[in-house]
C-alpha positions in Angstrom: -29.3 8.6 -5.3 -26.7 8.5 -2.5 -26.2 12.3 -2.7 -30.2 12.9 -1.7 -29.8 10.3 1.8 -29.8 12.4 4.6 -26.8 11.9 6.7 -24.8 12.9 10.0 -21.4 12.5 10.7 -20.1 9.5 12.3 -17.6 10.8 14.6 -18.3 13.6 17.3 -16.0 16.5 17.6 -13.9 14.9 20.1 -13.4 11.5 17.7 -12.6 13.4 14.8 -10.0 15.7 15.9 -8.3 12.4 17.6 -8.1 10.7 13.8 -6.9 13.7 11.8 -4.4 14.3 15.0 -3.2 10.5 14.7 -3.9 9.7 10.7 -2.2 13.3 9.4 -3.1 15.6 6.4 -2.5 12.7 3.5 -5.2 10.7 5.1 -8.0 13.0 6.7 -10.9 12.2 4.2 -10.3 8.5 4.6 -12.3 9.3 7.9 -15.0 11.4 6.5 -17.9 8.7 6.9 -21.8 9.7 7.6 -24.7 7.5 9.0 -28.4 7.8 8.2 -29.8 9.2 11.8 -28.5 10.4 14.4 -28.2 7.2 17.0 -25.1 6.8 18.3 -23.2 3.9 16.5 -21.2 1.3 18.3 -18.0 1.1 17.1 -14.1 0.4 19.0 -11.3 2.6 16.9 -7.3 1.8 17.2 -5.2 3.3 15.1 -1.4 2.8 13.7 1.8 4.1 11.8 4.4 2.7 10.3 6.3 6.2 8.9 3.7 7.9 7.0 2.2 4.6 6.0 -1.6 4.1 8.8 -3.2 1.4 9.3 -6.7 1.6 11.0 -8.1 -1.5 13.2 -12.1 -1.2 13.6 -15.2 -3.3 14.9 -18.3 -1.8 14.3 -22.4 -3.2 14.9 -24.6 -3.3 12.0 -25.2 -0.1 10.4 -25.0 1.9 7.0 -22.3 4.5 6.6 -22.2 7.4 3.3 -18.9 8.0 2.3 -19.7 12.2 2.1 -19.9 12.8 -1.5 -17.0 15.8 -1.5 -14.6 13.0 -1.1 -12.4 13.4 -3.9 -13.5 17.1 -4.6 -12.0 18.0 -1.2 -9.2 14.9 -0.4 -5.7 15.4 -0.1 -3.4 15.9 -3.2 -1.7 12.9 -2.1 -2.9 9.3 -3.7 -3.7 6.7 -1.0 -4.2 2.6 -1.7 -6.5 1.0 0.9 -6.2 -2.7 1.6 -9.6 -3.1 3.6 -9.3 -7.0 5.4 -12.8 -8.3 6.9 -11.2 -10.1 9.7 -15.0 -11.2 10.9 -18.5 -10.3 10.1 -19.8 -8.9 6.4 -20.1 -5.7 4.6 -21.2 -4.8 1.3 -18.7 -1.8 -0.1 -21.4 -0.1 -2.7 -18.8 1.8 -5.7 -20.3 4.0 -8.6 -21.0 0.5 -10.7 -19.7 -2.1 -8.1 -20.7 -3.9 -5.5 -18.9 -6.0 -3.4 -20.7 -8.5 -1.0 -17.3 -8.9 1.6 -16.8 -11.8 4.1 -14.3 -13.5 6.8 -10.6 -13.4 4.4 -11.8 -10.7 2.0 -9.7 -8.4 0.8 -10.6 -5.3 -1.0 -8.2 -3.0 -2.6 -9.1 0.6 -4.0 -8.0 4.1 -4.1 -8.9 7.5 -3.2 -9.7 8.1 -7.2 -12.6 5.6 -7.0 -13.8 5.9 -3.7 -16.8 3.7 -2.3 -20.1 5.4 -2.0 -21.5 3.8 1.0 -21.0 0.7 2.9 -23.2 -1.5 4.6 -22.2 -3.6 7.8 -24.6 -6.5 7.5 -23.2 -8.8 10.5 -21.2 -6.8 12.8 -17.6 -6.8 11.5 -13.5 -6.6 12.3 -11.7 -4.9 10.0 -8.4 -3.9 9.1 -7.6 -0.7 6.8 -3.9 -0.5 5.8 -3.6 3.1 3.7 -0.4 3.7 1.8 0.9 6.2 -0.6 0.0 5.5 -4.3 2.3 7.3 -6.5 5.3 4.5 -5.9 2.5 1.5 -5.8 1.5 2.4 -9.4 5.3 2.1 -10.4 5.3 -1.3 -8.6 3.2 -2.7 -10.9 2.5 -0.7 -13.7 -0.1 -3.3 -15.8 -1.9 -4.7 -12.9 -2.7 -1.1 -11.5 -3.6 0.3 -15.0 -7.0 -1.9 -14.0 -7.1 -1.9 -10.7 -9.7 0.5 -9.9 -11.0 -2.2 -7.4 -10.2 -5.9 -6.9 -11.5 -8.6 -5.0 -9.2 -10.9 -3.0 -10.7 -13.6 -1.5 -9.5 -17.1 -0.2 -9.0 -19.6 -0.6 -6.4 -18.3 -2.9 -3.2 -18.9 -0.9 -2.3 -15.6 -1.8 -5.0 -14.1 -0.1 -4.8 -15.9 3.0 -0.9 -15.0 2.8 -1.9 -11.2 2.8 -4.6 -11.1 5.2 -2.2 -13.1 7.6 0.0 -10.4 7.1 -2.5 -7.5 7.4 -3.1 -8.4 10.9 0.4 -9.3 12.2 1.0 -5.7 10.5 -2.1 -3.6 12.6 -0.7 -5.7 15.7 2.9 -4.4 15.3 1.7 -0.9 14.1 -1.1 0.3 17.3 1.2 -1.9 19.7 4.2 0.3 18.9 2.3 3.4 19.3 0.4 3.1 22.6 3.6 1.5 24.1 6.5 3.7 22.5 6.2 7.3 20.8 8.8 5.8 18.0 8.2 2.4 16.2 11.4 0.1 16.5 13.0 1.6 13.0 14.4 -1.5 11.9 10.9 -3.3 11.2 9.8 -0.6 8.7 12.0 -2.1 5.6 10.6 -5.8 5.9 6.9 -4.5 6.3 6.5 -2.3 3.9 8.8 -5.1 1.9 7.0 -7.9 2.8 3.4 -5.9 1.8 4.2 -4.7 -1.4 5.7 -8.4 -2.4 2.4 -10.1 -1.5 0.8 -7.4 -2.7 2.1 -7.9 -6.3 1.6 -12.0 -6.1 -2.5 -11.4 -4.9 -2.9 -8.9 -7.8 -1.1 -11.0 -10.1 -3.4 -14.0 -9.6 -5.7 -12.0 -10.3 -4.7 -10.5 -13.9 -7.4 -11.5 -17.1 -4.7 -11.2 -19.3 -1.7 -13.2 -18.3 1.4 -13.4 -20.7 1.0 -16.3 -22.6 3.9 -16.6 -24.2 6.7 -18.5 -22.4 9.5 -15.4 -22.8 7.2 -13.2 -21.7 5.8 -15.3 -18.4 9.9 -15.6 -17.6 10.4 -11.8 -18.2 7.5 -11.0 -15.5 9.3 -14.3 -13.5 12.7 -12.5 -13.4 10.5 -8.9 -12.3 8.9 -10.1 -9.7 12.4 -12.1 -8.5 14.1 -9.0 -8.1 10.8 -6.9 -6.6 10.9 -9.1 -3.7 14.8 -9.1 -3.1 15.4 -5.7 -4.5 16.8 -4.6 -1.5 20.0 -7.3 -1.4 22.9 -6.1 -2.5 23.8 -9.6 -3.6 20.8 -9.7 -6.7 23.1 -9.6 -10.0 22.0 -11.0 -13.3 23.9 -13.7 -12.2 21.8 -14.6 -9.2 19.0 -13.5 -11.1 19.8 -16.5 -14.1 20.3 -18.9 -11.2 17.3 -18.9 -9.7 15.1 -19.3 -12.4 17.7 -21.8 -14.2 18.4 -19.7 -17.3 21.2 -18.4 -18.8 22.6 -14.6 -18.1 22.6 -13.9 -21.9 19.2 -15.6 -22.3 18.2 -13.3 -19.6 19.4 -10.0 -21.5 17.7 -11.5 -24.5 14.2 -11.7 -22.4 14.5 -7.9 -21.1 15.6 -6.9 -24.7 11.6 -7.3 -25.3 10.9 -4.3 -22.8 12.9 -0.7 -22.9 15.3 -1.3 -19.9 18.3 -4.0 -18.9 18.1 -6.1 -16.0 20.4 -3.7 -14.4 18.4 -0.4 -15.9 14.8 -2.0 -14.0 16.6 -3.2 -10.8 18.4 0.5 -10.2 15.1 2.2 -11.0 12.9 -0.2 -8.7 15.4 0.6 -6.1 15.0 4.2 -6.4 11.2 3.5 -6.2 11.9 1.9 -3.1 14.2 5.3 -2.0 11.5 7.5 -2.6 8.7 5.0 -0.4 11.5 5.2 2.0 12.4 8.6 2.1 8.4 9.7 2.2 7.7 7.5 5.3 10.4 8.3 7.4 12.5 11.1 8.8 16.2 11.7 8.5 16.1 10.9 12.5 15.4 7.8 12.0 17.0 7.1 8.6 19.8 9.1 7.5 20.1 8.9 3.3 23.2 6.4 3.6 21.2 4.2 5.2 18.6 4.4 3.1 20.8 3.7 0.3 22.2 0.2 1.8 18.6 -0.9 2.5 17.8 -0.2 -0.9 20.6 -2.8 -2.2 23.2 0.3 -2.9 26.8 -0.8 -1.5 27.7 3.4 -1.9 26.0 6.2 -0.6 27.7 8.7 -3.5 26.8 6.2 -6.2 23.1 6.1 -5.2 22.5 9.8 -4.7 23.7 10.5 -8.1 21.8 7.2 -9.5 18.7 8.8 -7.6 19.1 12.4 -8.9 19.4 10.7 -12.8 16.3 9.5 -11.9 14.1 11.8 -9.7 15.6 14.9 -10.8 16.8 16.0 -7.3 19.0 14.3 -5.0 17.5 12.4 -1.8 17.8 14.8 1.2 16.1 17.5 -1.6 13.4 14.7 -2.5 12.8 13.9 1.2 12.1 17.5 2.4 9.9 18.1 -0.1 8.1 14.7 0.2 7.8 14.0 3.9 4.9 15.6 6.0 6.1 14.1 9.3 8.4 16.0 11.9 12.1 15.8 11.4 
């Protein structure tokens, strides 16, 4: 059993108190990784943030590290999604019934519920670790994540390649920013965390076992996905919506009148969703709720803060103090 190994942490004092000074409270346990002696292991470290959202950028030699087994006991209230990229090398990621055998373009996705129990660096490895909230992820797509527990990407799926590609241009922008400016430039954080959770939904989505089948059904996750990757233009309108996939506005009510919203109901709520990632990963510094509400597709400031408290239950600048663990 993994719990009998004996094992020694794999940071020193000095190393670990520089990643809970840089990853912050939500993401502390992510860390918490033990080796099987004491031998120093070989490893180079560079971390990034984009708002609360980290990304972590590692090589290591071959070794075996324990994730310690108080991991979920002891983590953070806070629900974190990993998107671990194996940029080079191989690792095997050992779960409770899994294991995954990870090369050059894999891409495993997990969270801090079903944490990994130990992973094995076979060929020494680069990889990538992007950690993001996971209340708002789940939202994003509800039936996909009701199986996630932990899924496979691998190439040469072309949406796999797509994500990895973006993975690394993402841990560039995120450790560059830090070591050469105490403030990321504010205006990249929309189309990142944008252009992730898009090509996050697409590689999940290839992967689903049970696929609509049905033709209204495939357009009614068409028309979804549509407005989750342009749900923060302004312009998106049933209209637009129609166009696009070359139907009919009232054909398009008729598809949504198969699920409990209208297209209007799901594209206000999804750009709420998008409010709330907003207003957890930055502060009002950098983004007062105004312009949080145009980047979210709202033309009005007043009409989105009482669209948001309908749906939250509190208004923005309420949700974001609560919500946001980063200096103001």
């Amino acid at each position: 059993m993994v719990s009998k190994v004996k094992t020694y942490p794999v940071f020193n004092k000095v190393e670990r108190e520089n990643w809970e000074d840089q990853m912050g409270k939500n993401y502390l346990k992510a860390g918490n990784l033990r080796k099987t002696n004491k031998d120093r292991i070989k490893f180079d470290l560079n971390i990034g943030e984009i708002g609360e959202l980290r990304v972590v950028e590692s090589t290591a030699e071959p070794c075996e590290l324990y994730v310690n087994s108080d991991y979920q006991s002891k983590s953070a209230s806070t629900g974190v999604l990993e998107e671990f990229l194996v940029v080079s090398g191989s690792i095997e990621v050992f779960f409770e019934n899994t294991t995954y055998k990870l090369k050059k373009g894999d891409i495993l996705i997990y969270d801090n519920t079903n944490p990994p129990k130990k992973f094995k660096i076979t060929k020494e490895a680069h990889v990538i670790n992007f950690y993001m909230p996971l209340s708002l992820v789940k939202s994003w797509i509800p039936r996909i994540y009701d199986k996630l527990e932990s899924k496979l990407i691998s190439p040469p799926s072309k949406s796999a390649e797509l994500l990895a590609e973006y993975l690394k241009l993402l841990a560039q922008f995120a450790i560059e920013s830090k070591k050469s400016s105490p403030t990321y430039r504010p205006k990249a954080i929309i189309p990142l965390i944008m252009a992730n959770l898009s090509m996050l939904v697409f590689a999940l989505a290839d992967l689903e076992e049970d696929k609509p089948s049905r033709i209204k059904d495939i357009q009614l996750d068409s028309a979804k996905q549509f407005m989750l990757v342009h749900v923060s233009d302004s312009d998106v309108s049933p209209s637009l919506i129609a166009k696009e996939m070359g139907i009919s506005v009232r054909y398009l009510h008729w598809l949504f009148k198969q699920s409990d919203e209208t297209v209007t109901q799901y594209l206000t709520r999804k750009r709420i969703e998008l409010a709330q990632l907003l207003l957890t990963s930055s502060s009002k510094s950098l983004y007062s709720v105004t312009e949080v509400a145009f980047m979210c597709g709202f033309n009005d400031s007043t009409h989105f803060s009482r669209r948001f408290k309908q749906q939250v239950g509190i208004s923005p600048s309420i949700y974001r103090t609560q919500n946001f663990t980063g200096p103001n």
